[in-house]
N, C-alpha and C positions, 0 to 999 in steps of 0.2 A: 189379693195383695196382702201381704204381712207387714207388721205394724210394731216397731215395741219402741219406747224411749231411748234417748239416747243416754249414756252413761257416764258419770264422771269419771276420774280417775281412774283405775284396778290394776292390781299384779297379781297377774296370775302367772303362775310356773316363773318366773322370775322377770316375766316382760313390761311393761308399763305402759297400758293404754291411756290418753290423756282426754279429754274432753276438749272438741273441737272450739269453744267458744268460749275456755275457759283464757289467760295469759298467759304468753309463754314464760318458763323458766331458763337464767342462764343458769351454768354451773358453778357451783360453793369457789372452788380455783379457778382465776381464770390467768394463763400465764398473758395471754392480749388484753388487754383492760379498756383498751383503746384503739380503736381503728380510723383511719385516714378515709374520708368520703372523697371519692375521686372527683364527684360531678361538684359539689359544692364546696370544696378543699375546706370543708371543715372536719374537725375531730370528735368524733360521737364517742361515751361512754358505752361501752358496752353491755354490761347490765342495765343500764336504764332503756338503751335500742332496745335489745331482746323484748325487753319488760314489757315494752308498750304496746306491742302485738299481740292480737291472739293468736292460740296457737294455729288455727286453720291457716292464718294467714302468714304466720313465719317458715310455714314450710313452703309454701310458693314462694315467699324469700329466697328463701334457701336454694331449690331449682333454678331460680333466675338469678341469683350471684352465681351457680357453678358453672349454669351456661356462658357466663359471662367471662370468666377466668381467665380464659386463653387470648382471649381479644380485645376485650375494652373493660376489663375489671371494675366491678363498683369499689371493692375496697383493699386496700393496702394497711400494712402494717404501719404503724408511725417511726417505728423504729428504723426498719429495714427496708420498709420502701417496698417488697416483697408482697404479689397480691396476696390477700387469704381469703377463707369460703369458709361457712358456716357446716357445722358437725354438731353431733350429737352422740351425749354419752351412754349408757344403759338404763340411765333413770329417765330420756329423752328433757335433759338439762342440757342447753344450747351453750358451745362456745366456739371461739375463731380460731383457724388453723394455719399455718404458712400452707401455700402452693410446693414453696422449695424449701428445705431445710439444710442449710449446711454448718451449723454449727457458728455464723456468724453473732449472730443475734441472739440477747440476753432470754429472750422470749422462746423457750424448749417447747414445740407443738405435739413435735414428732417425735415416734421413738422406732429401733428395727425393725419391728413389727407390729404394723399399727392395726388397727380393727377392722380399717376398709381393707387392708391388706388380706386379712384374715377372710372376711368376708369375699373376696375377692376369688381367694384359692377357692373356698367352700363355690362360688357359683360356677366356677368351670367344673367340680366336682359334679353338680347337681345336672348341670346341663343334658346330661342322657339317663340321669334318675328315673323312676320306674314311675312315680308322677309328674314328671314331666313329660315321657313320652306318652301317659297315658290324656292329659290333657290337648296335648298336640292332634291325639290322634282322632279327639272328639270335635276339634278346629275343623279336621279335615271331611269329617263324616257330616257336620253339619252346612259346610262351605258346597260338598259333593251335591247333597241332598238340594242347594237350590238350583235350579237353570239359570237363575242371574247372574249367575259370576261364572268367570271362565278364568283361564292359564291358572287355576288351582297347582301350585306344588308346594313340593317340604323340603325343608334344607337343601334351596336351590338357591344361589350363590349371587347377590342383586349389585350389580356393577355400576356405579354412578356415570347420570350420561354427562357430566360435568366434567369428571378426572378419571378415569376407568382405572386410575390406583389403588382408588377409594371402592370399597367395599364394604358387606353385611350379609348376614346370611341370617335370614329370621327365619323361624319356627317354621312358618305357612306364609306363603302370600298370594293373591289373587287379584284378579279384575273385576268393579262391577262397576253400578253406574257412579259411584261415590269418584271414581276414577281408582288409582294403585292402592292396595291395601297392603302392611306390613304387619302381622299380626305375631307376637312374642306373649310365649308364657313367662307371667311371672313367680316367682321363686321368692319364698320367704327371705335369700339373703341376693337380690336383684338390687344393688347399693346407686346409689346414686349415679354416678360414673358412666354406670350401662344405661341406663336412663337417659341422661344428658345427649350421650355420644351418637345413640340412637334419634331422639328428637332432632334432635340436628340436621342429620344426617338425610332422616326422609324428607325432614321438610327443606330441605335444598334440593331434592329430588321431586316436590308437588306432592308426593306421594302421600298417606296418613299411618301412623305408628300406631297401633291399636294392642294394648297391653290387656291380656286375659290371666284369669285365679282360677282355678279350680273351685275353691268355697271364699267364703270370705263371713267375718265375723263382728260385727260390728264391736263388741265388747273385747277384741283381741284382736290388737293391732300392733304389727312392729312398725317400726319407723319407715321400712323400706315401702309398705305398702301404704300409708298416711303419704309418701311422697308421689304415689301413683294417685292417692284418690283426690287430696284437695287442690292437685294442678288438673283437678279432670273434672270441676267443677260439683266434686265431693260426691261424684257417679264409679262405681267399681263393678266391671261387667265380668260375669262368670259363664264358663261353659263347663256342665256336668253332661251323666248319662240323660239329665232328665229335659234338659236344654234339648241334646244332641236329638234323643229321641222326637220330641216337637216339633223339632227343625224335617226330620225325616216324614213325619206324620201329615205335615201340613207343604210339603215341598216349599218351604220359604225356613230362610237361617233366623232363628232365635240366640237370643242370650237372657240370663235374669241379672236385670242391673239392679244390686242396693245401693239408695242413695238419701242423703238427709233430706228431710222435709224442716223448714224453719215452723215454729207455731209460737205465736205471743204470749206472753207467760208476765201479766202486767205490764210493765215498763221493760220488762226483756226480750230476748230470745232462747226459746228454748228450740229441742230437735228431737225429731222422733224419726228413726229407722225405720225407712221403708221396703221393698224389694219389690219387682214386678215381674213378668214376664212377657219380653219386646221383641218385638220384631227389629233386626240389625239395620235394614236399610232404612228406619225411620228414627233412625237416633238422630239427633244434631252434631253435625262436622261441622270442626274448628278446623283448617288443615295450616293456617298460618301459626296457633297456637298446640297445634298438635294433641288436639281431644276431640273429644264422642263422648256425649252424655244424653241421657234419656231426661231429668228431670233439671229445670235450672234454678238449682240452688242458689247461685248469686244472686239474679233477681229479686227472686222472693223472698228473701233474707235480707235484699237495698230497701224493699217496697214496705215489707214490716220494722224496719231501722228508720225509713222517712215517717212513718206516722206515727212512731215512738217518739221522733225528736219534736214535729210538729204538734204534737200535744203535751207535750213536755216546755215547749215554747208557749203553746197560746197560755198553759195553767201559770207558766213563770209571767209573763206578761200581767197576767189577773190579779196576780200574787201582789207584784211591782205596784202595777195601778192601784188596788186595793190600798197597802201598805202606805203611798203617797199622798193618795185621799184622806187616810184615817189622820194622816198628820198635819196637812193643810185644814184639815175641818177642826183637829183641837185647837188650831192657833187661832182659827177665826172664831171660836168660841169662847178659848180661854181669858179668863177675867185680868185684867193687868194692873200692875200696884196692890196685886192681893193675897192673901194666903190663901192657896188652891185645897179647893176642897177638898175630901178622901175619895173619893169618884176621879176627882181631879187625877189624884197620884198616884192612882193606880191605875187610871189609862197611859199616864205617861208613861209609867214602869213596861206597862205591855208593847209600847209603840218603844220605846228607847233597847226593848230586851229583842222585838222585831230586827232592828236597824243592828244592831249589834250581831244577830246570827249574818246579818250580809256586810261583815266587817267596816262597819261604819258605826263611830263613838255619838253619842249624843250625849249631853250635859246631865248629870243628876239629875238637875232642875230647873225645866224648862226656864226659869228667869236668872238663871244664876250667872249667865257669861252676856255682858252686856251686848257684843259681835256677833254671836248664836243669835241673839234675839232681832238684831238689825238684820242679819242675813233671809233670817225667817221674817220679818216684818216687808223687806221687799221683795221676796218672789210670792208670797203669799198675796201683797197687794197688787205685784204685776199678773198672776194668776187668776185675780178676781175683777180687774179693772176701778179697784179704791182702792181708798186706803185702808191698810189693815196693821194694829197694832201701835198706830199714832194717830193724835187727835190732829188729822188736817181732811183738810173738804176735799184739796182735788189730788191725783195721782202723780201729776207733776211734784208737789210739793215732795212727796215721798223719794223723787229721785233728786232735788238738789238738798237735802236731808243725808242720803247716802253718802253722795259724792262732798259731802261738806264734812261729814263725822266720819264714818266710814267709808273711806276712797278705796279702800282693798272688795271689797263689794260689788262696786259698780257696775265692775264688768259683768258680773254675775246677773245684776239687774238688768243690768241693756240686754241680754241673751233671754231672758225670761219675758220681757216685753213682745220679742222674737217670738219666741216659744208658744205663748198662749195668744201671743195674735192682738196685742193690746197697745201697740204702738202707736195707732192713730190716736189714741185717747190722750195720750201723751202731748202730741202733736198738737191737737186740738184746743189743750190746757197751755199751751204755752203760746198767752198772746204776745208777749212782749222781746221771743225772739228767748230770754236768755238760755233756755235751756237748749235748743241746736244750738246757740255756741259753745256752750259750755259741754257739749254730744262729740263737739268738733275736737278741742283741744285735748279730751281723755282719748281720744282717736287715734290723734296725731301723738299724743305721747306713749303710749302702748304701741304704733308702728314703730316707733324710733326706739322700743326696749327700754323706757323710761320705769322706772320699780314704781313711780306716783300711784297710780293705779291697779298695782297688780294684785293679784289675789293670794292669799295665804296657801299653801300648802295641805295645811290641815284641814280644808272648807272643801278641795274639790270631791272629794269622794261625796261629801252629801246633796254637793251640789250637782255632781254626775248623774244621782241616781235620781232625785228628785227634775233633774231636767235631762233626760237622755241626751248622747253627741257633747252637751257642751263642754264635758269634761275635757274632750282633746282638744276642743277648742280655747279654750283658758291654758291649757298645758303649754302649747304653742307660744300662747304670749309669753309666759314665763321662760320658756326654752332661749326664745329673743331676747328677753333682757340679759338672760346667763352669757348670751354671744356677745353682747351689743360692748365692746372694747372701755367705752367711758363706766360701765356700770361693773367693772369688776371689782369683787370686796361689797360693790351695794346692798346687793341682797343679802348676804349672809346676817345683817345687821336687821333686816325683819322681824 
């Protein structure tokens, strides 16, 4: 088995191989800026669409907009209403193209003679080229060489039993147990089109399209062949003399499939080039998706992305928890009514410089915003089940304290009692009944979108992160009062 890395970018002789896991690129012009989503009737930017794909994966885009085009198009033009399909320039910079052009639309795609055009003449050129027949003819000598397959021929003429208008004529085709095989050499300028029309085409017939190269090069790739390998599940199958002769040697048909291996590269994915030499009838058929692949790349590139993300999870989680503790433990140690020692202030500094890399403001100084300190004085106490930060005996006391000075708070409080599981204590402290009522009417005025109680704006991001969920849960209220008809104009005066 041969082995090498996989490679970034290159141009060589003037082509531009890209790195399969790098983003994709649109192009510098783009005359379509914007494209109409048919399924979601919404309007996507097109450089930012393109952007956000890798490129492995914008070329199965790509295949599955132009399959799409004739029938149920994903996307149209905003302008002209007119489907378009993704293209690529000679730098393989991605941009949209009309289907139709007729000189309507401010947006000029097309020109006389466009590049698939070009490419277009060049592959009926090739079609009897002297490596193409000579590929074919190693299809046939390896097809010959197994007893498994039978009705073996060449450029015999494949009638669909659908419409018998409809027609194809591939390279080789044959019988074996896989059921119909359609087997096409491909050609450095095999443009999309042929591709598409073909897929199609077998798989309305059950049959499998099975695309073969001559050589193939991991470090030099055109576009036309990146559109054959990452819809083939990033497997590209070769028949040479050396194949052919194996096949003859061993009476069973070989091919050598290069195909990516994913391998972890810290927090990434990285890929290394591999190649093998397989026996044909034990690749994996797709025949609804139209591939055959020996190694499955998807998989094990999903399987190393889930325990990149799940560790990347449990360490943020650690991070989170970590970070919440350091700051619940300085409250409940810090001295109050005092000038904070230098230990003091330069823990704060480190926990304030923390919360501020996760876009969340803390005060200079921990006692300097009288709100900050009540905010933190009642999740702090409803987290420990005392009081903390006020000189009272029991935890009750702490929440008619809030709801008496700071009523924007409360809610904050009540969620926190929630959170850390400290409600009954509450409950328990409250012999004389006032504080379930006084539970009931911040209730009922927060249903009814009353601003009495609401919470400030500027509170929820810390109070998000120091209590997961409840962010959207406070958001909500606020949402309500913005609706609640008597309360408009109220809030703004916050």
């Amino acid at each position: 088995m041969e082995q090498k890395p996989a490679q970034h970018v290159r141009n060589l002789w003037g082509n531009v191989t890209v790195d399969p896991l790098s983003f994709a690129s649109p192009a510098h012009d783009l005359e379509i800026e914007e494209v109409l989503d048919c399924a979601s009737g919404e309007y996507l930017d097109v450089r930012e669409w393109i952007s956000s794909w890798r490129y492995e994966q914008l070329i199965g885009q790509r295949v599955d907009i132009r399959e799409k085009l004739n029938g149920s198009p994903r996307f149209r033009c905003p302008v002209c209403a007119v489907p378009v399909y993704l293209v690529s320039n000679q730098h393989k910079r991605f941009y949209f193209k009309h289907q139709i052009e007729d000189g309507s639309c401010p947006a000029q795609t097309r020109h006389p003679l466009s590049r698939e055009d070009i490419l277009a003449r060049k592959y009926h050129g090739l079609r009897e080229s002297e490596p193409h027949r000579r590929i074919k003819a190693l299809i046939l000598r390896s097809l010959l060489a197994d007893p498994r397959y039978s009705g073996i021929e060449e450029e015999r003429q494949w009638r669909s039993a659908r419409d018998p208008a409809m027609r194809r004529q591939p390279d080789v085709q044959a019988d074996g147990a896989q059921g119909r095989l359609a087997f096409e050499v491909q050609l450095s300028t095999t443009f999309l089109d042929v591709v598409v029309a073909r897929r199609t085409f077998y798989r309305d017939e059950r049959a499998l399209l099975v695309w073969v190269m001559g050589r193939f090069d991991p470090d030099y790739r055109r576009l036309t062949t990146d559109d054959l390998l990452f819809t083939n599940n990033s497997n590209i199958l070769i028949v040479d003399e050396e194949t052919a002769a194996h096949s003859e040697h061993t009476r069973r048909f070989h091919v050598r499939c290069h195909f990516r291996r994913p391998v972890r590269a810290g927090d990434a994915i990285a890929d290394l080039w591999e190649s093998s030499l397989v026996l044909f009838d034990e690749l994996t058929w797709e025949q609804d998706r139209q591939r055959c692949w020996h190694f499955d790349y998807e998989s094990e590139a999903a399987a190393i992305r889930k325990a990149i993300d799940a560790e990347l999870c449990a360490r943020e989680t650690a991070a989170a928890d970590a970070l919440r503790s350091d700051l619940f433990a300085f409250w409940i140690d810090r001295e109050r009514n005092a000038e904070p020692s230098e230990e003091a202030r330069l823990t704060w500094a480190e926990i304030r410089q923390s919360f501020a890399g996760r876009g969340i403001d803390l005060p200079l100084s921990p006692d300097s915003e009288s709100g900050f300190v009540a905010l933190m004085n009642g999740l702090t106490s409803a987290r420990e089940g005392r009081p903390v930060g006020w000189h009272f005996k029991q935890l009750v006391e702490v929440g008619h304290r809030i709801a008496d000075a700071y009523p924007e708070h409360v809610a904050a409080f009540g969620h926190a009692l929630i959170h850390f599981r400290n409600g009954d204590i509450v409950e328990g402290q409250d012999r004389t009944g006032k504080w379930k009522n006084r539970r009931q009417t911040i209730r009922k005025s927060l249903e009814r979108g009353d601003p009495d109680f609401l919470p400030h704006s500027d509170s929820l991001s810390l109070i998000g992160f120091l209590l997961p969920g409840v962010e959207k849960k406070l958001e909500k209220l606020m949402l309500k009062a913005r609706n609640a008809p008597s309360n408009s104009g109220t809030l703004g005066s916050r």
